[in-house]
Residue, then its C-alpha position, 0 to 999 in steps of 0.5 A: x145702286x141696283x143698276x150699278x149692281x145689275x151691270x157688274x153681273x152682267x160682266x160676271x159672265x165674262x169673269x166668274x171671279x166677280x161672282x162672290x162680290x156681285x152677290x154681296x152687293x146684291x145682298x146689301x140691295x137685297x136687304x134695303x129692299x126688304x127693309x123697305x117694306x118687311x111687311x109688304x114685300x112678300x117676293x124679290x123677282x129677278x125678270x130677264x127678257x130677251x128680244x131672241x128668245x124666250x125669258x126667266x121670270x123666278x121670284x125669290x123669298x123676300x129675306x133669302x135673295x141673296x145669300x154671298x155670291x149663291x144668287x150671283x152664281x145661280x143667275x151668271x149660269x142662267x142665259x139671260x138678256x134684261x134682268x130687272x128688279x121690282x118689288x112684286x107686291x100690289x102695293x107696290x107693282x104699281x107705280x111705287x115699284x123700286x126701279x128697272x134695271x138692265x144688264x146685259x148678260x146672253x140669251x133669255x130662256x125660261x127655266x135653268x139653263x141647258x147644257x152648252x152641248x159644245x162637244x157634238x156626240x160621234x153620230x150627231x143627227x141634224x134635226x130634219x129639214x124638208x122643203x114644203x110646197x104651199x103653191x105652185x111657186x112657193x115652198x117652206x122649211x118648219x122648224x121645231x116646236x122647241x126652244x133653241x139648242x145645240x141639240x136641235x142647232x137652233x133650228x125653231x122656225x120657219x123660212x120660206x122661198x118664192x121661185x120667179x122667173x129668174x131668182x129665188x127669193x127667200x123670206x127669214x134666214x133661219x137661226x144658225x149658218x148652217x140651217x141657211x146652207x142646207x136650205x140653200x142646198x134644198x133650193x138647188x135640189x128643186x131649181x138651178x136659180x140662184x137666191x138673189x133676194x132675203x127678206x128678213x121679216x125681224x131682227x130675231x136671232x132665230x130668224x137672222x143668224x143664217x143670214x151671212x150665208x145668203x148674203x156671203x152667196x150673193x143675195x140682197x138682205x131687205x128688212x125694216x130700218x128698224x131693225x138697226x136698233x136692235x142690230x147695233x145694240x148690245x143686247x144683240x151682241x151679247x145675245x151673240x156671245x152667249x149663243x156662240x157658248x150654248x149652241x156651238x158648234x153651230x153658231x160660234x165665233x164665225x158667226x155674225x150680225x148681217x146689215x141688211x143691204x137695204x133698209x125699208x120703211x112702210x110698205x114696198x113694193x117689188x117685181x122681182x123676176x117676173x113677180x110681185x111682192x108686197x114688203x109691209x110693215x106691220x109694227x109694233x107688234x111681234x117687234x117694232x120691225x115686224x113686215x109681213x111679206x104677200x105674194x099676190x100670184x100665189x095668194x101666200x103671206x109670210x106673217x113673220x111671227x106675227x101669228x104663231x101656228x100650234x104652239x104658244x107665242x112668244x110675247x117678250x117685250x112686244x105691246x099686245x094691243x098693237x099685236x092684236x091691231x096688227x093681226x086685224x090688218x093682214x086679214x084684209x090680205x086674201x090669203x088662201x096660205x099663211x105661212x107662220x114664223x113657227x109652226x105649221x102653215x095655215x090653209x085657214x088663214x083666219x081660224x090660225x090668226x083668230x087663235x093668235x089674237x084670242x091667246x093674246x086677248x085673253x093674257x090682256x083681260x086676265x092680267x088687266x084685272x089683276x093689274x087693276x085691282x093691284x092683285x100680287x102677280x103669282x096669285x092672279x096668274x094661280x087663279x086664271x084658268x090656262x086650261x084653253x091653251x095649256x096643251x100647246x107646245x111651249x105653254x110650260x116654257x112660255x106661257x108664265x112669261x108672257x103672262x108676266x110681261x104683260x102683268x106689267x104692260x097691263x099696268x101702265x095700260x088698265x084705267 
């Protein structure tokens, strides 16, 4: 079956010896698929989503999938998390769509596959890290506009920190140990208190894998319970294994999925020394684990990845109309700084969060209408016009992803 053929390449990564035999049996899947339909079927997608990272939507010609073990090879060399297979013809991308199927496999990133960099160069230059002050408590680091990499030690978005009376408290953990640890000496450079308190606004791996650092340093890990789905899965693990390949030395064997030492639902309220902060779930939207974080004294929110400043979201798995739904609810927050998950923080905290929900907005009207009127995905993405958003960082790596997945949310969701 296709998802007994899909869970042995996703084992291909541990032994390559499987290649030649997984690419046959995916021939054979293949060639039933295309016999299927040879008049319909005009392209084979493979689609591999991932919860941490961006994902591979690459369409082959119907009849030339696979080819003995070329398309096993060329996909075991892609990092990929969730790949599925469907037959992306109107016709059929509707409700006669032949099956989903997930193998897990690594991290997802759209396009080939970079260089592991296993072997840092003599000379290596971390990326700059520099505190950023936003209010008279409250500083943040901004991470790159990029996708992950050893080049850059996956240091793609933004963590914050809150000085109190007594303690530090940190929101998001960066994405590699040694991202938290140079934030951590950050910290000592503008106060002698310690960081007692993290704050995870997610469970994504760009967000979490400096975790261990804080929590190794003392610090109580907070995040939604929701986020233990995702924690104990194996899509987590193997997003691990695969990141301990492609962005060594940074993030390798060392490096480990961190519980939160407690676990959150709804809306929290703390008082930590001397100051108040609102913890609020805001799921499902960004993930199902979404909280945002609201420093009334300082009139700061931290939105997680709920608003993406300057660059293109990343959407993954996420259900839009929940997203926009909860974009609506921290307008209601008086924040005179929002401070993004990635990207630049926002002293115009309602232009960013209308930018956000307006790119979110218009991937759901476009993509409905093809949905609705059962248009084949590569000629409604072909005819809508990008030209809005096509400047933004990451809109090339990204933004044919997000148009797909949401091509299939819009199917299940258009009238």
């Amino acid at each position: 079956s296709a998802h007994s053929a899909l869970q042995m390449l996703a084992m291909a990564r541990a032994m390559p010896a499987l290649c030649v035999l997984i690419g046959q049996i995916l021939t054979i899947l293949s060639s039933a698929i295309n016999s299927f339909s040879s008049s319909e079927a005009s392209s084979f997608f493979l689609h591999a989503e991932d919860r941490s990272g961006l994902a591979v939507v690459r369409p082959f010609p119907a009849g030339t999938v696979c080819s003995g073990g070329s398309l096993a090879s060329q996909w075991i060399n892609q990092p990929l998390i969730t790949v599925s297979v469907k037959l992306m013809n109107g016709k059929f991308s509707r409700r006669r769509a032949l099956g989903w199927a997930a193998a897990l496999a690594g991290a997802g990133v759209f396009g080939p596959a970079a260089a592991a960099d296993s072997d840092v160069p003599q000379g290596f230059v971390p990326p700059e890290m520099k505190p950023i002050q936003v209010a008279a408590h409250t500083w943040y680091v901004q991470g790159q506009s990029a996708l992950g990499s050893s080049r850059n030690q996956n240091f793609i978005s933004n963590a914050g920190f809150v000085v109190t009376d007594d303690s530090v408290v940190v929101v998001d953990a960066l994405g590699a140990p040694v991202l938290a640890q140079r934030l951590l000496e950050l910290i000592a450079e503008i106060t002698d208190k310690p960081v007692k308190t993290v704050i995870l606004t997610h469970y994504h791996a760009d967000h979490i894998y400096g975790a261990q650092v804080f929590q190794d340093a003392g610090a109580r890990i907070i995040a939604n319970e929701l986020g233990r789905e995702y924690l104990y899965s194996h899509t987590a693990q193997g997003r691990l294994e695969a990141s301990r390949e492609e962005m060594a030395p940074w993030i390798n064997a060392d490096t480990r999925l961190v519980e939160a030492d407690e676990w959150m639902n709804g809306t929290r309220a703390l008082s930590l020394g001397g100051m108040d902060f609102v913890v609020q779930s805001v799921g499902p939207a960004h993930t199902v684990e979404d909280v945002v974080v609201w420093v009334p004294a300082e009139k700061v929110l931290f939105s997680g990845d709920l608003v993406f400043a300057n660059r293109v979201p990343y959407v993954g798995e996420a259900d839009s109309r929940s997203w926009l739904q909860a974009l609506d609810g921290i307008k209601t927050f008086d924040a005179k700084v929002i401070v993004p998950g990635h990207g630049d923080a926002s002293y115009e905290p309602q232009k960013d969060i209308e930018i956000t929900s307006r790119y979110l907005q218009y991937l759901r009207d476009s993509m409905a209408e093809a949905a609705r009127e059962l248009i084949p995905f590569d000629e409604a993405y072909a005819a809508t016009d990008w030209s809005e958003f096509e400047g933004l960082p990451l809109f090339h790596e990204a933004n044919r992803m997000n148009a797909y997945n949401t091509y299939l949310l819009m199917e299940d969701q258009v009238d």
